[in-house]
PAPA-730199 format. One record per residue (C-alpha): residue in one letter; residue number from 1; x, z, y. Coordinates in steps of 0.5 Angstrom, whole numbers, plus 500, padded with zeros to 3 digits. Layout:
PAPA-730199
- residu / num / c1 / c3 / c2
- a / NUM / X / Z / Y
...
This chain:
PAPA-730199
- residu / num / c1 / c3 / c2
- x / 1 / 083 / 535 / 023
- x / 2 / 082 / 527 / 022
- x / 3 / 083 / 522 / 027
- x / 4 / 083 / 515 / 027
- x / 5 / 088 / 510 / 031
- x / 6 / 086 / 503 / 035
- x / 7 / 092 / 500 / 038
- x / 8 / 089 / 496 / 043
- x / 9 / 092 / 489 / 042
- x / 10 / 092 / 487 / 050
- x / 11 / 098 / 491 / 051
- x / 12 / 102 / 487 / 045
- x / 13 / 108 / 483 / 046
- x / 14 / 104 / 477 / 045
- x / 15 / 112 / 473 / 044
- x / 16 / 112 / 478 / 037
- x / 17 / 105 / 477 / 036
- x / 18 / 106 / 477 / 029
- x / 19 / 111 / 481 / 027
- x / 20 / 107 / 486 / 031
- x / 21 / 101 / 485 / 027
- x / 22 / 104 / 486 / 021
- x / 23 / 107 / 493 / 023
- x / 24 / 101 / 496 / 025
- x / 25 / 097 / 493 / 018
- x / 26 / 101 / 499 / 014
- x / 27 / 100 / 504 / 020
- x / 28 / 093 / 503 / 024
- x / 29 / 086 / 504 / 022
- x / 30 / 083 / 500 / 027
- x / 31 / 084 / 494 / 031
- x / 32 / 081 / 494 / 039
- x / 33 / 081 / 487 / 042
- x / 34 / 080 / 487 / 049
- x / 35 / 075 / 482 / 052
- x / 36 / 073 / 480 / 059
- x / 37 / 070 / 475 / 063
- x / 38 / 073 / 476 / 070
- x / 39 / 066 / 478 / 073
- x / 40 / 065 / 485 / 070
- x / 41 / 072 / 487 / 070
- x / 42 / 077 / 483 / 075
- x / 43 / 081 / 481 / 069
- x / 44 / 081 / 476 / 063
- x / 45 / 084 / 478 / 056
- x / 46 / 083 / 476 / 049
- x / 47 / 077 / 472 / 046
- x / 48 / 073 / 471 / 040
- x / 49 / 078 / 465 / 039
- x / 50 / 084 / 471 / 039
- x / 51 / 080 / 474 / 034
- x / 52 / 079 / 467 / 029
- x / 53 / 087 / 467 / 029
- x / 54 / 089 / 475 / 027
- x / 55 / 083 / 474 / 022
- x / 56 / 087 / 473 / 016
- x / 57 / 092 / 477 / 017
- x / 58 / 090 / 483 / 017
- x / 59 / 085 / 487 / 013
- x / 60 / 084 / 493 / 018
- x / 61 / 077 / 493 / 022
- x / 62 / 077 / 488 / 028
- x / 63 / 073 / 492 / 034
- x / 64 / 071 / 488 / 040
- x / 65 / 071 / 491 / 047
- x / 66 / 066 / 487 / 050
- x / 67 / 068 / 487 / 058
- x / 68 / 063 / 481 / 060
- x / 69 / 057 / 480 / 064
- x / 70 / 053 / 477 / 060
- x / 71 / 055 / 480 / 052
- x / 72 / 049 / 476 / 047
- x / 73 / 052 / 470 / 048
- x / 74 / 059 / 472 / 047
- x / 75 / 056 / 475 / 040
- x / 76 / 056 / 469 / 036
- x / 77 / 062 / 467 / 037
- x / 78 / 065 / 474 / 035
- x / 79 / 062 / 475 / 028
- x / 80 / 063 / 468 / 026
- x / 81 / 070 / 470 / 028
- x / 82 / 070 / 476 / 023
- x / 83 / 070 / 482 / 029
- x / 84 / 068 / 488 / 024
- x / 85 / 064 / 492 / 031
- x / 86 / 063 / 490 / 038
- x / 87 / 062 / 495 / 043
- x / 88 / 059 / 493 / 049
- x / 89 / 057 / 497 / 056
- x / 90 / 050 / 499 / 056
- x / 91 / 049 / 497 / 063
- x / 92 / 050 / 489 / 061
- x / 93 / 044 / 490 / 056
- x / 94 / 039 / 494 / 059
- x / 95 / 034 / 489 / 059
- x / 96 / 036 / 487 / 052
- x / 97 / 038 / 494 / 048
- x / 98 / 034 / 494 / 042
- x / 99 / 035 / 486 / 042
- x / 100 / 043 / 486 / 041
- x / 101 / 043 / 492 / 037
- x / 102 / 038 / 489 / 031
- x / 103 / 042 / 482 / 032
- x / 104 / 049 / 486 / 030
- x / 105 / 045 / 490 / 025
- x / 106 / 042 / 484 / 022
- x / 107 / 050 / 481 / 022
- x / 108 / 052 / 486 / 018
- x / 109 / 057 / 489 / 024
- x / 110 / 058 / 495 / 028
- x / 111 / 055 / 498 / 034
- x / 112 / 058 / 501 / 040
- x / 113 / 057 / 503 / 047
- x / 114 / 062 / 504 / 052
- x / 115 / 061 / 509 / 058
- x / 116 / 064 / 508 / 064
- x / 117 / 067 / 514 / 068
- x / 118 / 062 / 513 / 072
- x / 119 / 057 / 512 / 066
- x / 120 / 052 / 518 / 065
- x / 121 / 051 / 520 / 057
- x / 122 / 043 / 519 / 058
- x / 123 / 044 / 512 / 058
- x / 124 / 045 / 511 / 051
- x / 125 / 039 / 517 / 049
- x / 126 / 034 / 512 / 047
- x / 127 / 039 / 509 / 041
- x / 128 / 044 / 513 / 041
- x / 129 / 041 / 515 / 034
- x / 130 / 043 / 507 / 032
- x / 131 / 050 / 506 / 034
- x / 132 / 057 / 507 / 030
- x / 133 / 061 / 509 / 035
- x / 134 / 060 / 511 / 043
- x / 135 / 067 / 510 / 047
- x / 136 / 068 / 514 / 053
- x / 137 / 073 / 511 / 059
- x / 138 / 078 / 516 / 060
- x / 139 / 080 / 510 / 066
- x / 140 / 076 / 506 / 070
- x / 141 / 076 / 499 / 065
- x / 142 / 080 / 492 / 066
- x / 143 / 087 / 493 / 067
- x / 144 / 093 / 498 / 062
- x / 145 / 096 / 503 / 065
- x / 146 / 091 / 507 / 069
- x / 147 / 092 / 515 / 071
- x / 148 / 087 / 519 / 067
- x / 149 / 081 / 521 / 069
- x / 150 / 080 / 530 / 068
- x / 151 / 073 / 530 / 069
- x / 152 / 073 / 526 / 062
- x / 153 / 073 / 531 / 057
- x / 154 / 067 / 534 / 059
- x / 155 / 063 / 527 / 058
- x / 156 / 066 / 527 / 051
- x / 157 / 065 / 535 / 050
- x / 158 / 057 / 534 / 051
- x / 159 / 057 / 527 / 046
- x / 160 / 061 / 532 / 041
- x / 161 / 055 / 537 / 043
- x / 162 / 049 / 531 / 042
- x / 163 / 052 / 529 / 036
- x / 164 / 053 / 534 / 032
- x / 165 / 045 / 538 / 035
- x / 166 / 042 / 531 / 032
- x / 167 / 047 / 531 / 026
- x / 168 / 048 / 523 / 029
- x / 169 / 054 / 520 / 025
- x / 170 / 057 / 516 / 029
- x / 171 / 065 / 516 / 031
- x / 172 / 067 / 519 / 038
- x / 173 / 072 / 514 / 041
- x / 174 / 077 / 514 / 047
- x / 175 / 080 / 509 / 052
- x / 176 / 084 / 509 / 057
- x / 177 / 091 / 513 / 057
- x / 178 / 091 / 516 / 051
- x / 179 / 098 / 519 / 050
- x / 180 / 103 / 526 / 051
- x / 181 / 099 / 528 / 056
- x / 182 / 092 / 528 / 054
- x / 183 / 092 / 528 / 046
- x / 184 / 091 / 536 / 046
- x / 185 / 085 / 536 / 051
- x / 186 / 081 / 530 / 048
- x / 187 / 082 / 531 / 041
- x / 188 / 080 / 539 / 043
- x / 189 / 074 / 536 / 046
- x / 190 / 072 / 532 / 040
- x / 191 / 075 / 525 / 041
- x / 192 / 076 / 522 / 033
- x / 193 / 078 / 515 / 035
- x / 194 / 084 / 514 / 040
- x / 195 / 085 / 506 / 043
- x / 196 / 093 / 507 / 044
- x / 197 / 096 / 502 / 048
- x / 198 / 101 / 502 / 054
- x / 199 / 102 / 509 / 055
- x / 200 / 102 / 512 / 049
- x / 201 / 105 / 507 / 044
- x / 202 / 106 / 500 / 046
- x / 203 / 113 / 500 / 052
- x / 204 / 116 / 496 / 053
- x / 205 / 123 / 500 / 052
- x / 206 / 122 / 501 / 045
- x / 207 / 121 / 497 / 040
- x / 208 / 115 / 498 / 036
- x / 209 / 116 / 502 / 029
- x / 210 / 120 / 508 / 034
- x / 211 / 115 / 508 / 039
- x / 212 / 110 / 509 / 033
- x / 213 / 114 / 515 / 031
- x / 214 / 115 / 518 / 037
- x / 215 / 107 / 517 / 038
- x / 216 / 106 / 520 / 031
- x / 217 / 111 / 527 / 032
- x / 218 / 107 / 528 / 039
- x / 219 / 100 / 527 / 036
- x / 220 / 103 / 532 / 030
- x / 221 / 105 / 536 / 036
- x / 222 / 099 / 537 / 040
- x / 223 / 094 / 538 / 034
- x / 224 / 100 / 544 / 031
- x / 225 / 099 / 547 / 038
- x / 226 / 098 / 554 / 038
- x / 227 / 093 / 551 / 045
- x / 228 / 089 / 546 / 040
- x / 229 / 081 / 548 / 039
């Protein structure tokens, strides 16, 4: 089964900002910036600035989580900045769906939705055949750490199911406590993309290049597992 890994750059440690950065260029598929405003999530994390200065040193695809209230004018900022794919909330774009979603084609760049936890699948229905990757939240969103939501899987069982009914090409990814516990369940339900941050790969008691080792033996581990579907 093939699979794709985003390390979430929020949870670095910013003091080996580039150290770190290139490790993960030979190790990661993708690259997940965190951006919020402090509104739509109570916290504040990276920016299309932050974006800007990892640019050129990195060739893997930038894929932005856009945390905002109000996305459309955040949006220039990134694709100039050189975000490859912006993911944004569907309850932040609904009076303008179809607008954003042309604005990033017409750009070039990848489209995502994220679904909440408590975001119904049926919110996306009406475009769903247009985007790149839906991201289901496996935590609330806004902050690192969060415990697992069970109740998840289901949510990304019924887009594997709706995926695959529409022959839709798009990526199925999850956020929010992807690790030990919970590789074998959302990859069993269908998860391709997995944003690995504070409590599957970056800690703070071990240095980077082990952690991903330990990672990679537990990923190895679950897909090998004789209760892996």
């Amino acid at each position: 089964m093939r699979y794709y890994l985003s390390p979430s750059l929020m949870c670095m440690d910013m003091m080996k900002l580039a150290e770190q950065l290139h490790f993960l260029n030979g190790k990661a598929d993708r690259l997940h910036v965190d951006v919020m405003d402090g509104h739509y999530v109570k916290n504040l994390a990276l920016s299309a600035s932050f974006v800007a200065q990892i640019r050129p040193y990195t060739s893997l695809p930038i894929d932005v989580h856009l945390m905002v209230e109000e996305p459309a004018p955040f949006i220039p900022a990134l694709i100039e900045a050189g975000a490859d794919a912006i993911s944004l909330h569907p309850e932040t774009i609904c009076r303008e769906a179809f607008r954003v979603i042309n604005m990033l084609r017409q750009a070039g760049k990848e489209v995502g939705m994220v679904l909440n936890p408590a975001t119904p699948v049926e919110s996306i229905q009406h475009y769903l055949h247009l985007l790149d990757k839906v991201t289901v939240m496996t935590v609330d969103p806004g902050y690192a750490g969060q415990p697992f939501i069970p109740e998840m899987t289901a949510k990304i069982a019924q887009l594997r199911q709706l995926k695959e009914s529409r022959s839709l090409n798009f990526l199925l990814e999850v956020d929010g406590s992807c690790n030990r516990n919970t590789y074998r369940e959302l990859l069993g339900a269908g998860a391709q993309v997995l944003v690995m941050g504070s409590s599957g790969l970056f800690r703070p008691d071990m240095p980077l290049a082990q952690a991903w080792e330990k990672m990679s033996r537990d990923l190895s581990a679950a897909l090998h597992s004789p209760e892996h579907v």
